[in-house]
C-alpha positions as CSV (number, residue, x, y, z in Angstrom):
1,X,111.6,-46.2,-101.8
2,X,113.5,-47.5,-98.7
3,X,112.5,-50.8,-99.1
4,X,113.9,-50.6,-102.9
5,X,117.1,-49.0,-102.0
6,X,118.1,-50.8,-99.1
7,X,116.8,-54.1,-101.9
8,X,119.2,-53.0,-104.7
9,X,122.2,-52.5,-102.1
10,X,122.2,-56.4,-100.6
11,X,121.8,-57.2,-103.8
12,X,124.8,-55.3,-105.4
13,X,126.7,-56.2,-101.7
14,X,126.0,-59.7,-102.5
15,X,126.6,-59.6,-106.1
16,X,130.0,-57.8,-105.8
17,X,131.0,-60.4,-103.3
18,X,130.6,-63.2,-105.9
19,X,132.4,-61.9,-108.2
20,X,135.1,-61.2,-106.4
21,X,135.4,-64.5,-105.4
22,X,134.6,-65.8,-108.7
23,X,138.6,-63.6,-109.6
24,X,140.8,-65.3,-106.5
25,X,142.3,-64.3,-102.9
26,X,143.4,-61.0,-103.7
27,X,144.9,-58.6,-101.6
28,X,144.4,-55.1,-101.9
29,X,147.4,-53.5,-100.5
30,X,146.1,-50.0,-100.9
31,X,143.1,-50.2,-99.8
32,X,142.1,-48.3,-103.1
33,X,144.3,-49.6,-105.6
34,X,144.3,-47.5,-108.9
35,X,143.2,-48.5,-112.0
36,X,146.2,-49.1,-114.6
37,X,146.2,-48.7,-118.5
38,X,144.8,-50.8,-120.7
39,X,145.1,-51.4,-124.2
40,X,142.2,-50.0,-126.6
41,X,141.5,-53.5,-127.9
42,X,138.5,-55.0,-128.9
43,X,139.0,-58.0,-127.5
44,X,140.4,-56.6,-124.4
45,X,136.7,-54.4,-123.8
46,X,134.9,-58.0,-125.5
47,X,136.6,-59.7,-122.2
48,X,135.7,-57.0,-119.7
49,X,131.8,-56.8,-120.6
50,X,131.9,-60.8,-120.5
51,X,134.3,-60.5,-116.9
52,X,131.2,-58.3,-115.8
53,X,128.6,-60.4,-116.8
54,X,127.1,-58.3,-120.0
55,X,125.5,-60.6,-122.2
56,X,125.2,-60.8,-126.0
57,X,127.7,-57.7,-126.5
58,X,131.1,-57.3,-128.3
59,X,133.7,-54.5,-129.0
60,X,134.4,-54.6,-132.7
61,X,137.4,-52.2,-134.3
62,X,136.3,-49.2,-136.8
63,X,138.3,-48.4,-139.5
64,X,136.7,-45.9,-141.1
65,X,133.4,-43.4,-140.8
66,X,132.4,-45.0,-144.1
67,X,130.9,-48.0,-141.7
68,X,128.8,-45.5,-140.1
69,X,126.8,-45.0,-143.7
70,X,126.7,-48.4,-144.5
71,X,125.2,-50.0,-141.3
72,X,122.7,-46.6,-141.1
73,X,121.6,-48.2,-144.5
74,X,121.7,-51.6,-144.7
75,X,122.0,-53.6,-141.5
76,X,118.9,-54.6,-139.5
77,X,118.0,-52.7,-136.7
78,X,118.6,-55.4,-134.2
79,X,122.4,-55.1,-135.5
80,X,122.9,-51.4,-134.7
81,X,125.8,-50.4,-132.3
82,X,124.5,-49.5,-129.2
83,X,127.6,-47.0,-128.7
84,X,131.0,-46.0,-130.0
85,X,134.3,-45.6,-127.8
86,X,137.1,-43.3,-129.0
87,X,140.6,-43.9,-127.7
88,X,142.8,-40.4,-128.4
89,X,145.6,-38.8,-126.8
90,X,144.3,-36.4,-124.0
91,X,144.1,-32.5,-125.7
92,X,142.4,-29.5,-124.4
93,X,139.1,-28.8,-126.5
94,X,137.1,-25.7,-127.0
95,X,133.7,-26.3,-125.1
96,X,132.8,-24.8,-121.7
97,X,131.1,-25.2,-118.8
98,X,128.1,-24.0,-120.4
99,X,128.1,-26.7,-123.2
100,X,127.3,-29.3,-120.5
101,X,124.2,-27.7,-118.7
102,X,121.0,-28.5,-120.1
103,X,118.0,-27.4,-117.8
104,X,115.8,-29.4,-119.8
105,X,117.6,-32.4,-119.2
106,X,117.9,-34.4,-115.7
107,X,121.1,-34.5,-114.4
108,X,120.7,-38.1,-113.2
109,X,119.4,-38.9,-116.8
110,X,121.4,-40.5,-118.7
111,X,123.2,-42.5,-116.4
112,X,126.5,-40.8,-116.4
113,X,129.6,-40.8,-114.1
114,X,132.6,-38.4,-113.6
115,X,136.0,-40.1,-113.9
116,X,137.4,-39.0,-110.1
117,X,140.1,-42.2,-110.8
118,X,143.4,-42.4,-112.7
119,X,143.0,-44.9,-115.8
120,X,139.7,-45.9,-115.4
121,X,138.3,-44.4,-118.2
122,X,138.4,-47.5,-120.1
123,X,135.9,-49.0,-117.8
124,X,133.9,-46.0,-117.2
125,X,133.2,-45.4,-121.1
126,X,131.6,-49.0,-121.1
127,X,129.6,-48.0,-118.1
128,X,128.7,-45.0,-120.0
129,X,127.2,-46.8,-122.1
130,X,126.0,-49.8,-121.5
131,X,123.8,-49.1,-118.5
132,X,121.8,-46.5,-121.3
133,X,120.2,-49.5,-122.7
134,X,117.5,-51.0,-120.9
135,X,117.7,-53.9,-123.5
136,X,121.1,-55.1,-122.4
137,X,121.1,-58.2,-120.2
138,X,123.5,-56.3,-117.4
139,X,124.0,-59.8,-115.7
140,X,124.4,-60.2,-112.0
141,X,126.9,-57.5,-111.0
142,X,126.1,-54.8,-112.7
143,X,122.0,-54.9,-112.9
144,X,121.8,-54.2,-109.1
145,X,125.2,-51.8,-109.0
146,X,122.7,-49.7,-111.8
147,X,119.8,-49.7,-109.8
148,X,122.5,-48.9,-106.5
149,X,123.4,-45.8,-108.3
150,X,120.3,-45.0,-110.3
151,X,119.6,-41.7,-108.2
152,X,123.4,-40.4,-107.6
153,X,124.4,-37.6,-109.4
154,X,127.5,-38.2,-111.5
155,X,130.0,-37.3,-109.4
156,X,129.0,-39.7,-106.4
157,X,128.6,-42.5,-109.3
158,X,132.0,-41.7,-110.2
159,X,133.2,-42.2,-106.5
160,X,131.0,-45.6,-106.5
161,X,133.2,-46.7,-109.8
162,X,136.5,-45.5,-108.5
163,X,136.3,-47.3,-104.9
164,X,134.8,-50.5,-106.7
165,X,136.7,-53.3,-105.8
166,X,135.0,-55.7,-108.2
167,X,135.5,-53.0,-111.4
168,X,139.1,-52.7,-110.4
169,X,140.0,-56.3,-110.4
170,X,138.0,-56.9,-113.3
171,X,139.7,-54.0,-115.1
172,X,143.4,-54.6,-113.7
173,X,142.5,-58.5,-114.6
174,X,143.5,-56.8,-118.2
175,X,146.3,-54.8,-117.6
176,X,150.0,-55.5,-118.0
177,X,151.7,-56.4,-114.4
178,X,154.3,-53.7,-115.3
179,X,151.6,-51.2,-115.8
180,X,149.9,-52.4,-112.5
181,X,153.3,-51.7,-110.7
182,X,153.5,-48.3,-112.1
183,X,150.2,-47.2,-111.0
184,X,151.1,-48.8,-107.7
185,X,154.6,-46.7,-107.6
186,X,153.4,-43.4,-108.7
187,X,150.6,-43.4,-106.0
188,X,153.6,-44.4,-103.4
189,X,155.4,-41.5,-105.4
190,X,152.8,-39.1,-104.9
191,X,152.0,-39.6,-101.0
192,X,155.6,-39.5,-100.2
193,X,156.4,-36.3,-102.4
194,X,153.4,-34.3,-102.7
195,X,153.7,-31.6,-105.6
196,X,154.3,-28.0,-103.9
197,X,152.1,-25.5,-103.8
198,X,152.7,-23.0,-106.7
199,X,154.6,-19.7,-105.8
200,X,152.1,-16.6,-106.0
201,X,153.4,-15.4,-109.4
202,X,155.0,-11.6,-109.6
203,X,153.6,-11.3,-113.2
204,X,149.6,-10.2,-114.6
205,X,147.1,-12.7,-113.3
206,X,145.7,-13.5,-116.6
207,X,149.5,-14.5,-118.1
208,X,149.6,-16.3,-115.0
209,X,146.4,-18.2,-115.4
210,X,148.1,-18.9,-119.1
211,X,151.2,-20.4,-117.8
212,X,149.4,-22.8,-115.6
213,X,146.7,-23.7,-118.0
214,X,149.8,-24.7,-120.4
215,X,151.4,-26.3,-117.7
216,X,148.5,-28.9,-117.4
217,X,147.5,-29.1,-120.4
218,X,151.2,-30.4,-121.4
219,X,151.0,-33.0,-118.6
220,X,147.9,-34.1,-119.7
221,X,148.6,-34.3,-123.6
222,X,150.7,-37.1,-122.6
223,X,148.2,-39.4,-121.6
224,X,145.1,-41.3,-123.7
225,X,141.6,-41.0,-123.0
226,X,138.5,-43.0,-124.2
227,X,135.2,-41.3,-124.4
228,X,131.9,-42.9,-125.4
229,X,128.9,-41.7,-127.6
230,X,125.8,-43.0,-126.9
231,X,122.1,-42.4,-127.6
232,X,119.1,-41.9,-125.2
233,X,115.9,-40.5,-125.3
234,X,115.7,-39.4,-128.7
235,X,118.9,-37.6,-128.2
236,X,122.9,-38.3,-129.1
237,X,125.4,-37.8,-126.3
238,X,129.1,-37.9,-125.9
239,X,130.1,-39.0,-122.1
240,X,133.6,-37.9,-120.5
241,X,133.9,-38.6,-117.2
242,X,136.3,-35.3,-117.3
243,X,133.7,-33.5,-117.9
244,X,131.5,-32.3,-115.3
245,X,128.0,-33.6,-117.2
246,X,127.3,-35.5,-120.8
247,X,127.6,-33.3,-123.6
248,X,124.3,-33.5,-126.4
249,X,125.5,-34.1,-129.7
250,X,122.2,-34.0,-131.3
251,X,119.0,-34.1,-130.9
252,X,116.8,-37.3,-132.8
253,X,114.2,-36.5,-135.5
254,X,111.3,-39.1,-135.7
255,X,112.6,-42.3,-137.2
256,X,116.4,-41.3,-137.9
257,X,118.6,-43.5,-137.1
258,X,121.1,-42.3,-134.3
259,X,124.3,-43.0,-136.5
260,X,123.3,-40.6,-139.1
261,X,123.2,-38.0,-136.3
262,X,126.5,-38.9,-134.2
263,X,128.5,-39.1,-137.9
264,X,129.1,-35.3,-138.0
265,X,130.2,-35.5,-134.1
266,X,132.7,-38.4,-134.2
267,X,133.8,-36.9,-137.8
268,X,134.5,-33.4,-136.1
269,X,136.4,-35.1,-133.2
270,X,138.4,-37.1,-135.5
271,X,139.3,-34.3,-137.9
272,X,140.2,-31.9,-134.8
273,X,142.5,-35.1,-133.7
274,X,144.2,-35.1,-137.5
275,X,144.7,-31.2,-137.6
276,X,146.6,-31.3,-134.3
277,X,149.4,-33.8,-136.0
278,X,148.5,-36.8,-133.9
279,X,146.8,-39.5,-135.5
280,X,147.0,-42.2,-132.7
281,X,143.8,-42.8,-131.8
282,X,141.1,-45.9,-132.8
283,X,137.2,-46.0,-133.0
284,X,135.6,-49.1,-131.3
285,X,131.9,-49.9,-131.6
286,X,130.1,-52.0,-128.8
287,X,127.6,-54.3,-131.1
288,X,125.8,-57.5,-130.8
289,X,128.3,-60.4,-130.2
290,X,129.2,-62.1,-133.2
291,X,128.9,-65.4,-131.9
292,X,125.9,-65.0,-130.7
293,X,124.2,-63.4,-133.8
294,X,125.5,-66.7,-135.9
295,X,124.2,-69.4,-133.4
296,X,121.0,-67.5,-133.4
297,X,121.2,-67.8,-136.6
298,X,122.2,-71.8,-136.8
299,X,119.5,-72.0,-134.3
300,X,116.9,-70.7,-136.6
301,X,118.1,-72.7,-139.8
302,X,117.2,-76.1,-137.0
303,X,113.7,-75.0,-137.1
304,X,113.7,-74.4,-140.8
305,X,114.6,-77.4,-141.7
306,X,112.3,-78.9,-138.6
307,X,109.5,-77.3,-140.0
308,X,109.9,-78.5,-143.7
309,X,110.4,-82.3,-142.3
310,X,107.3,-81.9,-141.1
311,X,105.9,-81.3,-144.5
312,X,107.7,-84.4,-146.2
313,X,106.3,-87.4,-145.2
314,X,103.0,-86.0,-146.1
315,X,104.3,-85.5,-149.4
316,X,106.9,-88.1,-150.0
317,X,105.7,-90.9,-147.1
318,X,107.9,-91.7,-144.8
319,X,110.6,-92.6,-147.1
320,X,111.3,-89.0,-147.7
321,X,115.0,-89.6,-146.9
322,X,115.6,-91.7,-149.6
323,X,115.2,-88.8,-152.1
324,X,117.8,-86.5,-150.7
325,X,121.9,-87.2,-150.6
326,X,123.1,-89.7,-147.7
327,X,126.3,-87.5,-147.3
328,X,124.0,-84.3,-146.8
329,X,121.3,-85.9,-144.0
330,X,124.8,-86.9,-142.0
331,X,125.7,-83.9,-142.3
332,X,122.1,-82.5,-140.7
333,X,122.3,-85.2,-137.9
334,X,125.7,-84.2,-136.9
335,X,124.4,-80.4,-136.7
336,X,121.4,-81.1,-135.3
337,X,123.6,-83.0,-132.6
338,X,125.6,-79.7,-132.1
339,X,124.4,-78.1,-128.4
340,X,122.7,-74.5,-129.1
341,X,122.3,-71.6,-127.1
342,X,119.8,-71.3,-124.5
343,X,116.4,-69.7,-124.9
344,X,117.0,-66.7,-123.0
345,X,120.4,-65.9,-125.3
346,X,118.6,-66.5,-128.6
347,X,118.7,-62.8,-129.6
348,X,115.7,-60.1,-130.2
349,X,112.5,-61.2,-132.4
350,X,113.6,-65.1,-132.4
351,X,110.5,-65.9,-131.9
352,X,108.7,-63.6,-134.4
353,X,110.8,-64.6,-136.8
354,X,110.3,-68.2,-136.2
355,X,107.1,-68.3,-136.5
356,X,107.1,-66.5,-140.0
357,X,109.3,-68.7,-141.1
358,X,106.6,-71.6,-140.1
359,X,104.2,-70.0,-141.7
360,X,106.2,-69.7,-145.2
361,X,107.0,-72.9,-145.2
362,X,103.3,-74.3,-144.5
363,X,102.6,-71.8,-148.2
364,X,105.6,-73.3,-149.7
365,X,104.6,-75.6,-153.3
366,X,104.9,-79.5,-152.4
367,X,107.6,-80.1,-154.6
368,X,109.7,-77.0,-153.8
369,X,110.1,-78.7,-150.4
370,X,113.4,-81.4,-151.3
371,X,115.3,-78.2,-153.1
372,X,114.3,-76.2,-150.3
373,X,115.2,-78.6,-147.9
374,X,118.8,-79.2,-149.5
375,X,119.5,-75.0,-149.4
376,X,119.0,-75.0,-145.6
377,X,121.0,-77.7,-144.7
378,X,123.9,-76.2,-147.0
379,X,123.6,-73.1,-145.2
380,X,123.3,-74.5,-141.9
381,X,126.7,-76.0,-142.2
382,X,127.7,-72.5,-143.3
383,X,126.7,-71.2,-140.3
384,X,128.1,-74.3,-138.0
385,X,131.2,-73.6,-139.7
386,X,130.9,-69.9,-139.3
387,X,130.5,-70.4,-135.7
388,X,133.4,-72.6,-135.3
389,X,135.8,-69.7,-136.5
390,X,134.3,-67.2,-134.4
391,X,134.9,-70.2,-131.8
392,X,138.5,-70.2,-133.2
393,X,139.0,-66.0,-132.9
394,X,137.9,-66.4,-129.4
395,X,140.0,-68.5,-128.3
396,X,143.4,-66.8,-129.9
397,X,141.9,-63.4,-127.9
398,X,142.1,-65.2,-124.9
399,X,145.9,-66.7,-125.8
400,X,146.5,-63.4,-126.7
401,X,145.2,-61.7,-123.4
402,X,147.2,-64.4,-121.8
403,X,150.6,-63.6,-123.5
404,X,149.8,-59.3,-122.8
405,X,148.8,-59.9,-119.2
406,X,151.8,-62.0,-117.9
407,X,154.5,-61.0,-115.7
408,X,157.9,-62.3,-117.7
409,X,159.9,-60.3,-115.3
410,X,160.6,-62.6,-112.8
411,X,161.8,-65.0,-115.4
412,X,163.5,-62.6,-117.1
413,X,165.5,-61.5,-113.6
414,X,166.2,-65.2,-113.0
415,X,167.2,-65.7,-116.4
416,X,170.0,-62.6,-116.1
417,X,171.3,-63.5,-113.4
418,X,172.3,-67.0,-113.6
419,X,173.8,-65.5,-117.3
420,X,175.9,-63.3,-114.8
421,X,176.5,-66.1,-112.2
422,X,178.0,-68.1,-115.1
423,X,180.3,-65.5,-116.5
424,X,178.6,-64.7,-119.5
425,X,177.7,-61.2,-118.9
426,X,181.5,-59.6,-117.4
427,X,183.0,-59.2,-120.9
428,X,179.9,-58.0,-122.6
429,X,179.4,-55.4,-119.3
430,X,182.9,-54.8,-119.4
431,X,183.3,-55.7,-115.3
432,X,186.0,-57.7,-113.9
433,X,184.5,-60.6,-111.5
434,X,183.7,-58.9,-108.6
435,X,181.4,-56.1,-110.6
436,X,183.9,-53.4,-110.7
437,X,184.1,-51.8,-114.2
438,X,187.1,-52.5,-115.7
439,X,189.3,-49.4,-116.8
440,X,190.1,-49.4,-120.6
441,X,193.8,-49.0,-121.9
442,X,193.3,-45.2,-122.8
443,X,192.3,-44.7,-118.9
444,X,195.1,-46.4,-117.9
445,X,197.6,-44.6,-119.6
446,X,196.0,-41.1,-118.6
């Protein structure tokens, strides 16, 4: 177990190291610099799980439980969501510590971490949920920081998050510079001017313990928080790292399918959001990438039409091409020509259904082949041209996370001040040349 432990920690040391140069010279000035808000975007979480080296995973935007039927019903299993993140403004709910203690479940099980950092709980609800699936490819970071922190209880996962230079940068890599500076200033704020401790109040304890439970809870209603839902081991869990352990939602029967058993949990959250008058919050659902579902996709329409081209010139000779459109076997060489994903990305069951699809066409009627032949390359140009716009959406998230993450203020200072430096500000500011206010006619006569 030594050997193991001390294995996963080089590993994670040596891992962390890379990425952090992989993200620049940067200086941490705190030594613990806090986390800063982020927006609940999709593309924004997308980014972070690609930053940290999660394959094959996207954040995609729900608008409405209704998606929660359809995909129980009639998406492939492969396509499920591995887990949901709710974005909400912070408000005190009804559960206790009892809700969260389970003695037939191990505390280290699922992997689960308290939130002992400002902000973070962007980051931490990805964490939550996933380093639940054992078939996600975690990548290079994260695989050993999971086995690093496989036996820690939550609260000393929570300190390994919060003191995580690489999950920081990563995560502040997405935040607005003037948000970064806020987090910066209210930490100076708070070491300089510590809160006081509360007076011993004169009045009943219990109206007491009131007044200060309001007190927070109206500080706190000012901020947002994102919690995840997740399922593991036959069970449905929601995960707030403000909460001292995860919280069972529901327990799986054999063969339902989780998001027929987390509906009436997120449903209750949401409603309990609506009754309280605020409906600011968003549902986002971490499902396999997009991209990476459609070139799986292209990928297997290759070997379809591979596998019927092997079937033609024993048919047709070897002058096979002659009996299908020019225009349309161009248009096959110049996908064919396209680079694919590599083997190791290609998605679950390629190979399975591969090989079915070989064996189909070898049954397939000798002169179904040319039509059949013509349908696959028409839909693998549906699919090349499918990928290109996901190609396309990509790359305006990334102009987009450009534009959100940079810092206009010094331009914006520069800017001002050479409009004052000319003299085009003093009338508008109502100052006289040196910066004194000018006094207006009624002040002059008083």
């Amino acid at each position: 177990m030594a050997t193991s432990d001390s294995n996963a920690e080089q590993s994670f040391s040596s891992s962390a190291n890379a990425l952090q140069a992989e993200d620049g010279d940067r200086c941490d000035l705190v030594g613990a610099s806090p986390y800063a808000t982020i927006e609940s975007d999709p593309g924004v979480f997308t980014s972070i799980m690609q930053k940290l080296g999660v394959v094959g995973l996207a954040a995609q935007e729900i608008l409405g439980l209704d998606f929660l039927e359809s995909t129980s019903r009639q998406v492939p299993s492969w396509r499920i969501p591995y887990g949901f993140i709710l974005c909400f403004k912070w408000r005190e709910d009804s559960y206790t510590r009892d809700d969260y203690h389970n003695d037939e479940v191990d505390t280290q099980l699922p992997w689960f971490a308290n939130q002992l950092s400002n902000d973070s709980c962007a980051t931490l609800a990805l964490l939550n949920i996933v380093l639940n699936h054992d078939d996600v490819d975690l990548g290079p970071f994260l695989t050993p920081f999971k086995e690093y922190t496989l036996e820690m209880d939550p609260a000393m996962r929570g300190l390994c998050v919060a003191s995580s230079t690489e999950l920081r940068q990563v995560h502040n890599n997405f935040a607005r510079p003037a948000d970064i500076r806020a987090s910066l200033s209210k930490i100076a704020d708070t070491t300089m001017n510590p809160p006081k401790e509360p007076k011993k109040p004169k009045g009943r304890g219990k109206a007491a313990s009131k007044s200060k439970k309001a007190t927070k809870s109206e500080t706190l209603q000012d901020q947002y928080h994102f919690l995840s839902y997740v399922p593991y081991q036959g069970r449905v869990w929601e995960m707030d790292g403000l909460k001292s352990a995860p919280l069972e939602c529901a327990e799986l029967d054999a063969g339902e399918a989780w998001l027929e058993a987390v509906r009436p949990a997120l449903r209750g959250r949401i409603e309990a959001l609506s009754n309280s008058g605020d409906i600011r919050f968003n549902l986002l659902a971490i499902v396999p990438c997009a991209y990476q579902e459609k070139m799986t996709a292209f990928e297997l329409g290759k070997r379809e039409i591979t596998y019927i081209e092997r079937r033609l010139p024993g048919v047709y000779g070897e002058g096979w091409k002659d009996k299908v459109p020019e225009s349309l076997y161009k248009l096959r060489s110049d996908a064919f020509s396209r680079p694919g994903l590599p083997s190791s990305r290609l998605g679950i069951g390629f190979g399975a259904r591969s090989n079915n699809m070989a064996m189909e066409i070898l049954r397939m009627s000798p002169e179904l082949l040319l039509s059949k032949w013509e349908a696959s390359v028409q839909r693998l140009i549906e699919l090349q041209l499918s990928a290109d716009d996901e190609l396309t959406s990509a790359k305006d998230t990334t102009i987009e996370h450009i534009k959100r993450t940079h810092d206009y203020e010094p331009f914006i200072r520069e800017y001002v001040t050479r409009l004052y430096n000319a003299g085009f500000l003093q009338e508008l500011l109502d100052i006289d040349a040196a910066g004194r206010f000018r006094q207006t006619n009624q002040k002059a006569k008083r």
